[in-house]
N, C-alpha and C positions, 0 to 999 in steps of 0.2 A: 324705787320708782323715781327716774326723775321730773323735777319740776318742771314744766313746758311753758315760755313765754309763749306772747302774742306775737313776736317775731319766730319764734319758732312753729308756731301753728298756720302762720301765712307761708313760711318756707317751705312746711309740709303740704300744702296745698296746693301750690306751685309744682312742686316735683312731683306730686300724684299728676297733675294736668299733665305736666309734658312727660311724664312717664306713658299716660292713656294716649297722647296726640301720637308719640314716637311708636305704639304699637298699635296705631285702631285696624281692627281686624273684625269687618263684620260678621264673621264666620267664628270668632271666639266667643262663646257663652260667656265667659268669665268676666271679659273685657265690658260687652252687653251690660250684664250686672251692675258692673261697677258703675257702668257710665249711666242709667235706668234711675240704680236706689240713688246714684252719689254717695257711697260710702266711702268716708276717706279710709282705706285700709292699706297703709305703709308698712312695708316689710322692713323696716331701718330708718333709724335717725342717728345719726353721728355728731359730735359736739364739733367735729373739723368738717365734715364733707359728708354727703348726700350721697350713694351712689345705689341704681340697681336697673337690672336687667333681666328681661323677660322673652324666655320661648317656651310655644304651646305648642300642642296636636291636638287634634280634635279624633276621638277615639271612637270607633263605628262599630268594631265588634271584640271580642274576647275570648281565648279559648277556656274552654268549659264552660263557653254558653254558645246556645246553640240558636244561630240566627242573630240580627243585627238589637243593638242595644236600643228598649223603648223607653230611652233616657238621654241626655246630651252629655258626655261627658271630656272631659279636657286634662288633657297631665301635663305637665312639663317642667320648668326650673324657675327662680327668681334668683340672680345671681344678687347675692347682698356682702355687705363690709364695705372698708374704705375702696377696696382692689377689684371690690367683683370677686372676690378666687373663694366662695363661700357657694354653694348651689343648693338652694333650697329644693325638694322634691313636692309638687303637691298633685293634689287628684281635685277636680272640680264636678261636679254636679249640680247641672240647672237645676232648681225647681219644676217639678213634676205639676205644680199647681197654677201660679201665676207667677211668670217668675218677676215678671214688671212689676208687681209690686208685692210679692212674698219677701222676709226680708235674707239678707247674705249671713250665714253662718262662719267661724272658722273652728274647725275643730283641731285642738293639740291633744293628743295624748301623752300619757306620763309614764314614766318612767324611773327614771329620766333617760329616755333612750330608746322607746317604741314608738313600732312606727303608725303612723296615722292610718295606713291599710288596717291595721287590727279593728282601729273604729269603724271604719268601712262597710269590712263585712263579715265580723263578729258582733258589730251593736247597731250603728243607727242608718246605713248605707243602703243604697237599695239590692246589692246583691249579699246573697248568704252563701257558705259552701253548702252542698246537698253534705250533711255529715252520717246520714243515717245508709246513705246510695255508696258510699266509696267501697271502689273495687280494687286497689292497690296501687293504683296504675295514675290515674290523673281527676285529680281533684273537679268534680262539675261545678258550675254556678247555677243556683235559682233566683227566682224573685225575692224579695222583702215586703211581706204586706204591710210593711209597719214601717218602713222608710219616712225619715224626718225628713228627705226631699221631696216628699209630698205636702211640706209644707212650707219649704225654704231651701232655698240653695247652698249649697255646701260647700267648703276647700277645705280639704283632707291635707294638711301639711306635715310633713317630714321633718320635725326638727325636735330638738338641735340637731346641729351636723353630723353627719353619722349616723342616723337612724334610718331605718327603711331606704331610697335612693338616693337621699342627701348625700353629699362630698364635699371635700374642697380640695382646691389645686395643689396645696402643700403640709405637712405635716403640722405645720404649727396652727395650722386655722383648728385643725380638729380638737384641740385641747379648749376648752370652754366651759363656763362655770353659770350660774344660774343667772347673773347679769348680763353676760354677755349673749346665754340665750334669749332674757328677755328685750337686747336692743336686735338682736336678730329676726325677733317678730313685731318689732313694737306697731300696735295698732292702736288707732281710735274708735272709743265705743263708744257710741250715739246713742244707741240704745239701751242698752244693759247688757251683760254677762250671767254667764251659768255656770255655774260648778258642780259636776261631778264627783261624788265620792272622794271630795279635796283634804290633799295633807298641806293642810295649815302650818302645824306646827308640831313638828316632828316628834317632840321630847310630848304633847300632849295626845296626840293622836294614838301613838303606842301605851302609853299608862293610862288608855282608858280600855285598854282591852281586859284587863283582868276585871272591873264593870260587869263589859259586856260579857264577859264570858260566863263570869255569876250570874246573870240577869236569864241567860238561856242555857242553866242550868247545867252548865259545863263542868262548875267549882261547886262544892256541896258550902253550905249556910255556913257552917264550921271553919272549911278555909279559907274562907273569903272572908270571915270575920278576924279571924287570925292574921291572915296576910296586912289586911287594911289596918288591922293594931300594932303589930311588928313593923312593918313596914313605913305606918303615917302617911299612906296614900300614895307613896312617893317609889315607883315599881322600875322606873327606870333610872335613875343616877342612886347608885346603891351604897352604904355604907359598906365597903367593906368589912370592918368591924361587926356589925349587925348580923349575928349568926340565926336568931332567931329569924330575921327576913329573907334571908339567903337560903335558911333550911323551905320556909314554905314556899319560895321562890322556883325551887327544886322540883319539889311537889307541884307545882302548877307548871312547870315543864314537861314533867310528865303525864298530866292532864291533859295538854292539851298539843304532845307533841306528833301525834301521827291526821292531827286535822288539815283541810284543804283551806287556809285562811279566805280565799278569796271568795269563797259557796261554805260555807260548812257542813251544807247536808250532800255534798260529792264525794265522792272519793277523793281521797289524796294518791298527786301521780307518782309519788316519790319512793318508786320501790327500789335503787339504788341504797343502800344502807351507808356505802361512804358518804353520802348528799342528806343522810339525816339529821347532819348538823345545822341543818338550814331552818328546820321549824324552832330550833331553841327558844327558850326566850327572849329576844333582843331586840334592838332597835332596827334590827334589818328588815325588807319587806322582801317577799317571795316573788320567783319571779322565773321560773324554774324556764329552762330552754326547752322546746319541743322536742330539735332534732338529736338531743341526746338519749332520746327513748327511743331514735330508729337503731339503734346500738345493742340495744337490750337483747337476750338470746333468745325469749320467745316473748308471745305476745302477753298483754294481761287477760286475765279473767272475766274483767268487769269493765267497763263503760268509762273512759278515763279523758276529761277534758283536752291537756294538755296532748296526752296519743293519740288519741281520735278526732279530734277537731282542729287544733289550733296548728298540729302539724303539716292541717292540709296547705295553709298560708305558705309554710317553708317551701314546700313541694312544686307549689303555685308560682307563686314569685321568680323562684329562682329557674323554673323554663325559660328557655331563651324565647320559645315561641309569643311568650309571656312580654316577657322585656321587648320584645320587635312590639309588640303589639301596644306597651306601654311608650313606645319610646324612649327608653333607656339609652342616658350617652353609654356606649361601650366601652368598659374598660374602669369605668370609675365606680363599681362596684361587683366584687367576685361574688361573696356571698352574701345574699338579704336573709336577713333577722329578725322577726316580728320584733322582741325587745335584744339592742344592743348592749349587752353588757361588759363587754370589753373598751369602751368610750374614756376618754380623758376626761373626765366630767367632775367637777368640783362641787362642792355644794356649800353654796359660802352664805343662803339667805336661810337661817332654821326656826323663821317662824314668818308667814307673811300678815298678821293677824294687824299689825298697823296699816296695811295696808288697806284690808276689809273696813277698818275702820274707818279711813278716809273714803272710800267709794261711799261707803253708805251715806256720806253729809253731801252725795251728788246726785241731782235727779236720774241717776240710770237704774234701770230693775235689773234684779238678781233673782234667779232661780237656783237655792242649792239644793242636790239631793242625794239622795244615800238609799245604798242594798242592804234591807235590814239584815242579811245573812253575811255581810262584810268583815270579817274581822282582822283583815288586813289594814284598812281604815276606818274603825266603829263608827255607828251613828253618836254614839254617846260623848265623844271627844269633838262630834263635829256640833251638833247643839249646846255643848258649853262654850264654844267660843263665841257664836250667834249669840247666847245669851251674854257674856260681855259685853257684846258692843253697846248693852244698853238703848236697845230701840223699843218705841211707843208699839205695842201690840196692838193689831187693827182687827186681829179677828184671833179666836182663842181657836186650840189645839181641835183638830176636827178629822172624823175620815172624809176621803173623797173615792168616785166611783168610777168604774169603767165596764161600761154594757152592766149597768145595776149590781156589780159585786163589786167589794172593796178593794180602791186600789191600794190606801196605806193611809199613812198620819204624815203627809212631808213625803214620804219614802214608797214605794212598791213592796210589799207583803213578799217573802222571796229571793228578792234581787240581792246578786250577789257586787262581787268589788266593780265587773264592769253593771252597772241596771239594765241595758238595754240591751245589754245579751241574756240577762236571765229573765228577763220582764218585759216582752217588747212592744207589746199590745199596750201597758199600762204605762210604760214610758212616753210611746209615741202620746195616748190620750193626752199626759202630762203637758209634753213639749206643743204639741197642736192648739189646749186653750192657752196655754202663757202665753204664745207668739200672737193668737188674737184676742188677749186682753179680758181672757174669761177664766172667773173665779174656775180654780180644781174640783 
């Protein structure tokens, strides 16, 4: 993270202005917003030059919803880097509430390489697919009763480059590593940040899974005892010498290897048996493509996230009716991806935990939270690093509720890797008192 002068905080404030002056559009929601809250939200800061550019549409209906949208919504590009030849993709949504003074959300999704439509209208968006109504044919939209634009405005962005509609002009923009994504969103938070089901720290986040996988009874008392004494806690940088820790290593591979990391109580979509080397034990995270199940020679048996739902987004997206109706430049994306996994994507920060640390010594609030059913990113690995940073506790460990039943402790009872798709009632609750400053 770089350090910001007082010269660099006037220069950014300057180009946000003549950024808003060069496109005011009082027919843009987005524009409105920004100019309403004054949120400085800069898409790029360059230690040489400032650049970025901006086109909207203002989007009135959708197909697979039927009738015009009773929501404001806006798509278009923010062309960022020194050149402009970088095209940001995002999705906006006014506030459903007030938007003059609910406040501006942005939401990135991870990946590193999905697109910010999965958050849309798989979690906090105001449209869902109908997943239970599909007819083979073309995916409907319905309402969200639980839309977080009910209580703030949104931008769904597409990055890094290469995710969902993002592009850039030439091949080399597309190779980018996790600095360079982070000066391609760089924003100012006034308020606070949230984090979702966050990998912190990579090497931590994964050796807390064998924890959690004891804790709900995945590993019997025995080898969880055994593993944690063979091993000295350490599950991920392995001795290879260490045959004792590599035999029970084994053994909890095969425990836990036909689970759905990201739900544990779903099924697993992975009925490819070449692709079963994907749950091993390792540092990788799952991440499985949708459209490789439309491949499959028949269907499955049972109820399968990845085949029945998240493929309706491929199906979706990639209608041109679709694209017309998003305004898609032509040409600059063949095929959309919920997550990009073909990206030139580096990953050069493997822990951002100094980071957490410095925000916490700055008045902004933080809302982190976790699916207790995650075992893609445990809770367990995410509460030890919270507990490092060494903050005064202001109120001790407690449930909270939503319509008088339990939502969780910190977390949603349930919720899987994304929360707000498996929890959406007790998410939204969440998200609704934080944003108006009321205890959970």
């Amino acid at each position: 993270m770089a350090t910001e002068t007082k010269a660099d905080h006037h220069n950014s404030q300057l180009f946000l202005k003549n950024l808003l002056r060069s496109h005011v559009n009082t027919n843009s929601p987005l524009l409105s917003a920004l100019n309403v809250l004054q949120l400085l939200l800069v898409l790029v800061l360059c230690t040489t030059s400032t650049s970025a550019a901006l086109s909207q549409s203002i989007v009135k209906t959708l197909p697979g919803y039927a009738g015009d949208l009773p929501f404001k919504l806006e798509t278009g590009y923010v062309s960022v880097g020194e050149w402009n030849d970088v095209h940001l993709f995002y999705y906006f949504i006014e506030s459903e509430g007030n938007p003059r003074e609910d406040p501006l959300i942005l939401w990135l999704t991870g990946g590193p390489g999905c697109s910010s439509f999965g958050g849309l209208v798989f979690e906090i968006g105001p449209l869902h697919f109908e997943k239970d109504y599909f007819d083979g044919k073309f995916p409907n939209l319905t309402l969200n009763p639980f839309s977080w634009t009910k209580v703030a405005s949104i931008i769904f962005l597409d990055a890094p480059v290469g995710s969902g509609f993002s592009y850039a002009d030439n091949a080399e923009s597309y190779v980018v590593d996790d600095l360079l994504y982070a000066t391609d969103t760089y924003n100012f938070l006034l308020k606070g940040y949230i984090l979702g089901n966050p990998v912190t720290s990579e090497h931590d986040d994964t050796n807390a899974r064998i924890e959690y996988a004891h804790r709900l009874a995945l590993l019997s008392d025995k080898l969880y005892e055994s593993i944690k004494h063979n091993c000295n806690g350490e599950y991920v940088i392995i001795d290879p010498n260490n045959a004792p820790c590599i035999k029970d290593l084994t053994l909890v591979t095969a425990c836990l290897a036909n689970l759905f990391y990201a739900q544990i109580l779903e099924p697993n979509c992975n009925y490819d048996s070449n692709n079963s080397s994907k749950l091993k034990w390792d540092r990788g995270f799952i991440q499985e493509e949708p459209t490789d199940f439309l491949l499959l020679p028949a269907f499955p048996q049972f109820w399968c996230r990845y085949y029945n739902y998240y493929v309706l987004s491929d199906i979706w997206a990639n209608d041109e009716r679709v694209r017309q109706a998003l305004h898609i430049r032509k040409g600059t994306k063949d095929k959309w991806q919920r997550c990009n996994e073909s990206m030139a994507y580096t990953e050069v920060v493997f822990t951002s935990l100094d980071y957490h640390r410095n925000l916490s010594h700055t008045p902004l609030r933080a809302l982190i939270y976790s699916g207790d059913h995650d075992m893609m990113v445990p809770y367990l690995g995410t509460h030890k690093w919270i507990e490092s940073l060494g903050l005064t506790v202001d109120e001790e460990w407690r449930p909270w509720f939503v319509d008088g039943q339990n939502g969780g402790y910190t977390m949603s009872y349930g919720g899987g890797h994304t929360a707000p798709e498996y929890k959406p009632k007790e998410t939204f609750g969440m998200i609704e008192r934080w944003l108006a400053y009321f205890y959970l």
